[in-house]
N, C-alpha and C positions, 0 to 999 in steps of 0.2 A: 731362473725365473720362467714359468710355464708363460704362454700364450697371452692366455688371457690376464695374466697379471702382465704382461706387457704391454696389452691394451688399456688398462687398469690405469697403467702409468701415464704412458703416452695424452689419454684421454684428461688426466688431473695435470698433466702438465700445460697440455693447452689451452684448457681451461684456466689456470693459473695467466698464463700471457694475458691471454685474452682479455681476465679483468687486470691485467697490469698497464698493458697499453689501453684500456679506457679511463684506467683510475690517471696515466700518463698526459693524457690527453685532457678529461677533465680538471686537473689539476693548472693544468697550461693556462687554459680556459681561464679560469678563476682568478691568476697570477695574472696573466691578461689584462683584465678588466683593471683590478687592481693597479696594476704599475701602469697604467696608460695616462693617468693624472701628472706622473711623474715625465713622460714622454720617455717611457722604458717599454719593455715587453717582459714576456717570463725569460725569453732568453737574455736579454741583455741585465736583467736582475740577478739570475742565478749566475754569469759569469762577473758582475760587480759585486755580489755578497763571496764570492769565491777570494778574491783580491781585496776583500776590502782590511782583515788585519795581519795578512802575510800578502806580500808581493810575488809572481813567478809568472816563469815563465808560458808561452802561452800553450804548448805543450805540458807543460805541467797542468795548465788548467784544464785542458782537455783531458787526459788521465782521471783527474777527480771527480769532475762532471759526466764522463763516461760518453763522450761524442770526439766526434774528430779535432784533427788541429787546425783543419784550415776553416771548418764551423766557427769553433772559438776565435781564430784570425777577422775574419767579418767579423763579427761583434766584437772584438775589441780594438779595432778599428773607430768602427762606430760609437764604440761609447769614448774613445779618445775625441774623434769630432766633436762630440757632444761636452768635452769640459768634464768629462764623467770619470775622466780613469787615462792616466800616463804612462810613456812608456819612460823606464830607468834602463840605467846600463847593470849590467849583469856580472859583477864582479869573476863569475866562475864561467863563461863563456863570453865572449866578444859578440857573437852574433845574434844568439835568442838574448833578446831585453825581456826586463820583469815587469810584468803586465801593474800598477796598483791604482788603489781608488784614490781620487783626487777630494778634494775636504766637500765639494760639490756633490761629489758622488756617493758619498757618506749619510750627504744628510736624504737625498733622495732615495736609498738604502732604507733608512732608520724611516723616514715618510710612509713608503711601503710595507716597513715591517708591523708600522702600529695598525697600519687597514689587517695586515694578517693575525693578529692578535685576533682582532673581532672573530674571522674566519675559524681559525685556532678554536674559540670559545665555544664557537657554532657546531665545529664537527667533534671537539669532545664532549657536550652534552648529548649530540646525535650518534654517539659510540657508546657511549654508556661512561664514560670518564676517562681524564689523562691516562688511569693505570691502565687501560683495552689500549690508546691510541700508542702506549710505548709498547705493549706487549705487539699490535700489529707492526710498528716498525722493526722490530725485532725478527717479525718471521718475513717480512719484507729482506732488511739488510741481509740475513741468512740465506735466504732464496739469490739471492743478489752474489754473493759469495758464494756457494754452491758452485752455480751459474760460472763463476771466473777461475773455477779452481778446476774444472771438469775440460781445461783445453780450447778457449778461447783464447784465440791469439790477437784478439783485434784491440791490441794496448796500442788507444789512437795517436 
């Protein structure tokens, strides 16, 4: 790879973060707003939609959601305070218990999910239709994958 096709890359790949961590960021935002009726956040949403039809561990849900385990620890903490999400015992380890939603936490899950629907509606008319919005997830998860297969060791 010459010089300038080095720059070439470098440059489209920064660019690529850059609006990853806005689209990151704006997204929270939105989620935010959203789940705040429920007395959630975007983080405490996306680790009770995580657990809400499989149980695990809270390592495990760190892995899926792509953040640390002692981030997930706090929030599943807190959504257990909250009556939101229980800990189980762990048939396959003694000491990591399995994080899941409690029927509370379900329904304030399913609450949020229908405010997202609206949103949902809003940015596939503003993309041009569902088939743009899967083809962008697409080159997203891909970029995402790339990303983890190129030597990233940080499996939280």
């Amino acid at each position: 790879m010459t010089r300038t096709a080095e720059f070439g890359a470098a440059e489209a790949f920064s660019r690529a973060a850059v609006a990853v961590f806005r689209l990151n960021g704006r997204f929270t935002a939105a989620l935010d707003r959203l789940a705040l009726a429920s007395g959630l956040s975007a983080a405490r949403w996306q680790i009770l939609t995580t657990v809400t039809d499989e149980s695990l561990s809270v390592s495990a849900v760190a892995r899926r959601v792509g953040t640390t385990r002692q981030s997930v620890q706090r929030i599943a903490d807190l959504l257990v305070r909250q009556g939101l999400a229980i800990y189980l015992d762990n048939p396959a380890h003694r000491r990591a218990k399995l994080l899941t939603a409690t029927e509370q936490g379900v329904a304030a899950k399913r609450e949020i999910d229908s405010c997202l629907a609206e949103l949902a509606r809003q940015l596939c008319e503003g993309l041009g239709g569902e088939d743009e919005v899967h083809r962008t997830a697409e080159v997203l998860r891909g970029l995402s994958g790339a990303l983890s297969s190129i030597g990233s060791d940080d499996s939280a």
